[in-house]
N, C-alpha and C positions, 0 to 999 in steps of 0.2 A: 701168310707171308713168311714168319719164321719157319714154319716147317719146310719152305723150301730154300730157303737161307743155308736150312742145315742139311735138307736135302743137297746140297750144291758143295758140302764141305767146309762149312763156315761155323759149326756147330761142336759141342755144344755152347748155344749163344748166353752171354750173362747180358745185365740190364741195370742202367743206375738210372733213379728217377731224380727230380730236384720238383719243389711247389716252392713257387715265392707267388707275391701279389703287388699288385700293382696300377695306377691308375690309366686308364688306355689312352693313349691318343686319340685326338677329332677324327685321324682315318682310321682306327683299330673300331672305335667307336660307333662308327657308320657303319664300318663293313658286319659287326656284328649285333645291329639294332639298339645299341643301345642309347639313354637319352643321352646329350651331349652335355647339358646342363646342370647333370647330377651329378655327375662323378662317380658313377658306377663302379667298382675297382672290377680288376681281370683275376682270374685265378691263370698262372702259369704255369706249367708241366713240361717240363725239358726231360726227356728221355732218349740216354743213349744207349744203343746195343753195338756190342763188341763180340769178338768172336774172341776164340782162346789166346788166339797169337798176339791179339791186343787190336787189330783192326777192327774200326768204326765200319761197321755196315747198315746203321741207320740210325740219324737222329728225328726225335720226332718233336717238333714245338706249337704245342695245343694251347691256346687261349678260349677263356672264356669268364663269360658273367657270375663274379663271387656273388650274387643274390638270385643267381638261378642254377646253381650247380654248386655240390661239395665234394670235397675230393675226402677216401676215405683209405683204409688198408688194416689188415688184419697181423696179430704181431703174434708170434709162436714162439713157445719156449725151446728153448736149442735143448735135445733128449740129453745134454752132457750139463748144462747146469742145475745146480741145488736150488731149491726151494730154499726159503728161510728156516732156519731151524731142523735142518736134518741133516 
């Protein structure tokens, strides 16, 4: 889907994510199995993509089960900061 986003001249896309957590509603609940009775929390993921001009060209809002799913990411040192001590 983004390669033809940018296929289309919407490119290069950037993307900000957001996780909060939260408890579901009776219908968030249902519709995603889960018991009603427990209080399962949701993991939420709100991801927006934007093109360079600043237009939204897709949000995406994923819920799901914080005890059957972890959200995770890898973190890189930017090649222009110092290490400690050099």
């Amino acid at each position: 889907m983004y390669d033809r986003l940018e296929e289309m001249g919407y490119g290069p896309l950037e993307w900000e994510e957001s996780v909060s957590a939260c408890i579901p509603s009776p219908e968030e609940a249902t519709a995603l199995g889960l018991p009603a009775d427990v209080g399962v929390p949701l993991l939420r993921i709100i991801r927006v993509t934007t093109s360079p001009s600043g237009q939204v060209v897709e949000v995406n809002d994923t819920r799901m089960s914080a005890e059957r799913f972890e959200v995770g990411s890898s973190i890189d040192r930017s090649p222009s900061a110092q290490a400690p001590g050099t």
